[in-house]
One Martini backbone bead per residue (centre of mass of N, CA, C, O) as a GRO file, in nm:
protein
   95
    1UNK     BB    1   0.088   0.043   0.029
    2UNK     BB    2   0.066   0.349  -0.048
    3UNK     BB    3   0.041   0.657   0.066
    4UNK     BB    4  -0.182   0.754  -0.115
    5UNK     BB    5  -0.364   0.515  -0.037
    6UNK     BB    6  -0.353   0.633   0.287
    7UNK     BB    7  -0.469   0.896   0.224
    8UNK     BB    8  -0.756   0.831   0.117
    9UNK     BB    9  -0.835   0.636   0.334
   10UNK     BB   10  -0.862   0.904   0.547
   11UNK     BB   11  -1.040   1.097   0.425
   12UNK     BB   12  -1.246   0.909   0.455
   13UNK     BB   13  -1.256   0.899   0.773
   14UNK     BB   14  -1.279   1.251   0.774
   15UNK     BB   15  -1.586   1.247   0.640
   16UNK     BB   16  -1.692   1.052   0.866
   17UNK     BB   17  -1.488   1.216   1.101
   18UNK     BB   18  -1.458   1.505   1.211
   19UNK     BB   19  -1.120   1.667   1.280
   20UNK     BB   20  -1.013   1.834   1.597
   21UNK     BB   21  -0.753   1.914   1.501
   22UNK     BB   22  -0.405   1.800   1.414
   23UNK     BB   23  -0.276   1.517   1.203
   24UNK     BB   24   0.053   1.332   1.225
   25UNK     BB   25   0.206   1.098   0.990
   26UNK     BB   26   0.524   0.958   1.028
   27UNK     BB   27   0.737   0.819   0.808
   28UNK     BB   28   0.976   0.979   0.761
   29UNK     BB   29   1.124   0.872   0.422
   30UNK     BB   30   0.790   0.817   0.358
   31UNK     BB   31   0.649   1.061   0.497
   32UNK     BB   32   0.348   1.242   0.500
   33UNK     BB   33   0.031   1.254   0.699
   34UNK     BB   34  -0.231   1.541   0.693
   35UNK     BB   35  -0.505   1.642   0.931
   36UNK     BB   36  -0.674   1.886   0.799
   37UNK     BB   37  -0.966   2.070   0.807
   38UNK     BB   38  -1.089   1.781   0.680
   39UNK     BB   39  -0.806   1.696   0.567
   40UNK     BB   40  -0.553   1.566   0.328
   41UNK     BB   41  -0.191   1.556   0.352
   42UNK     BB   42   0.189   1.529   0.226
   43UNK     BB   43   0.246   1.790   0.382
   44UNK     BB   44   0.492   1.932   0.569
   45UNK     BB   45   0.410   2.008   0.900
   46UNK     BB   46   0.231   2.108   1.163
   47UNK     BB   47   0.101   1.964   1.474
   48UNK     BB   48  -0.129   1.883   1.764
   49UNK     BB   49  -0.050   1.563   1.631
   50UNK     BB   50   0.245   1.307   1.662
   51UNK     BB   51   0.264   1.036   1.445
   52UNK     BB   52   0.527   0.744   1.470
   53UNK     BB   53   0.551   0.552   1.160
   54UNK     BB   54   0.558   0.342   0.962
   55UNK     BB   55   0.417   0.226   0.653
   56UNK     BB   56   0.358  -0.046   0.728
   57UNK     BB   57   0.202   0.009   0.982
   58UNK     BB   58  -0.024   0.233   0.858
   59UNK     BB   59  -0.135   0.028   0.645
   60UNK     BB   60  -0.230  -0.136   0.904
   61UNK     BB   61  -0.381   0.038   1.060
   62UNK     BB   62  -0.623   0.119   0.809
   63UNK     BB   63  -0.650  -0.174   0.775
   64UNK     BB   64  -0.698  -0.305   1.129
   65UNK     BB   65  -0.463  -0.479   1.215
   66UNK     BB   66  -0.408  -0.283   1.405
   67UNK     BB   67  -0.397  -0.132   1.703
   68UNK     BB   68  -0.333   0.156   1.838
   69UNK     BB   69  -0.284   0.068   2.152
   70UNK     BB   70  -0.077  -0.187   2.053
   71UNK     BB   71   0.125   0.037   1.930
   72UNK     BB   72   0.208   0.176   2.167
   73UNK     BB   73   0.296  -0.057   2.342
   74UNK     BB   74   0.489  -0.168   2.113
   75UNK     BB   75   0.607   0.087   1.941
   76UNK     BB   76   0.491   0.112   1.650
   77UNK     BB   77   0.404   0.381   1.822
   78UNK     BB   78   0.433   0.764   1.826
   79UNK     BB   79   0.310   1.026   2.116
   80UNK     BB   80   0.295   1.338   2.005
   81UNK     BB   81   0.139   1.566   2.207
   82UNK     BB   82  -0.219   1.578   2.160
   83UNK     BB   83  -0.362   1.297   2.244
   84UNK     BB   84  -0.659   1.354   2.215
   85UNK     BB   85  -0.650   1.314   1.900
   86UNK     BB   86  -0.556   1.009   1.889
   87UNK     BB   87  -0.814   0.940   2.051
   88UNK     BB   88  -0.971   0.950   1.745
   89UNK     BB   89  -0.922   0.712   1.576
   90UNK     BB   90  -1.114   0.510   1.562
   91UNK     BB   91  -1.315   0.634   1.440
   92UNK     BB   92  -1.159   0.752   1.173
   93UNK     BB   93  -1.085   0.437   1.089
   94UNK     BB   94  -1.421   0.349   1.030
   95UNK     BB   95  -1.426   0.498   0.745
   0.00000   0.00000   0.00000
């Protein structure tokens, strides 16, 4: 699965469940996607919570394979900034 691809589903996520501040998913050297005023884009910017997570795992993610906290506790992701907002990942994932 491509950034463009999770990238894409993450959108659908976003339109069905809209989100109250900005989240970055940081996946290094293989790019960003950023939720912010209900789009989602590529550019890499500041956020109000950054997600640091590989593409194989971030695309774990999105189609349901991961649990956003058995990720957490396992390492697999990793959460700066306002936390809350990515308590909100269930919901968004579920678009």
């Amino acid at each position: 699965m491509t950034l463009a691809d999770i990238t894409a589903l993450l959108q659908r996520g976003v339109d069905h469940a809209p989100l109250q501040g900005s989240l970055k998913f940081d996946c290094g050297a293989d790019g960003v996607v950023v939720l912010e005023n209900n789009t989602t884009s590529n550019t890499d910017r500041p956020a109000n919570c950054t997600i640091r997570i590989t593409l194989d795992n971030l695309a774990k993610l999105v189609k349901g394979k991961l649990n956003p906290m058995t990720g957490v506790v396992t390492g697999k992701l990793k959460v700066s900034g306002d936390a809350r907002i990515a308590l909100k990942l269930g919901e968004l994932l579920k678009g």
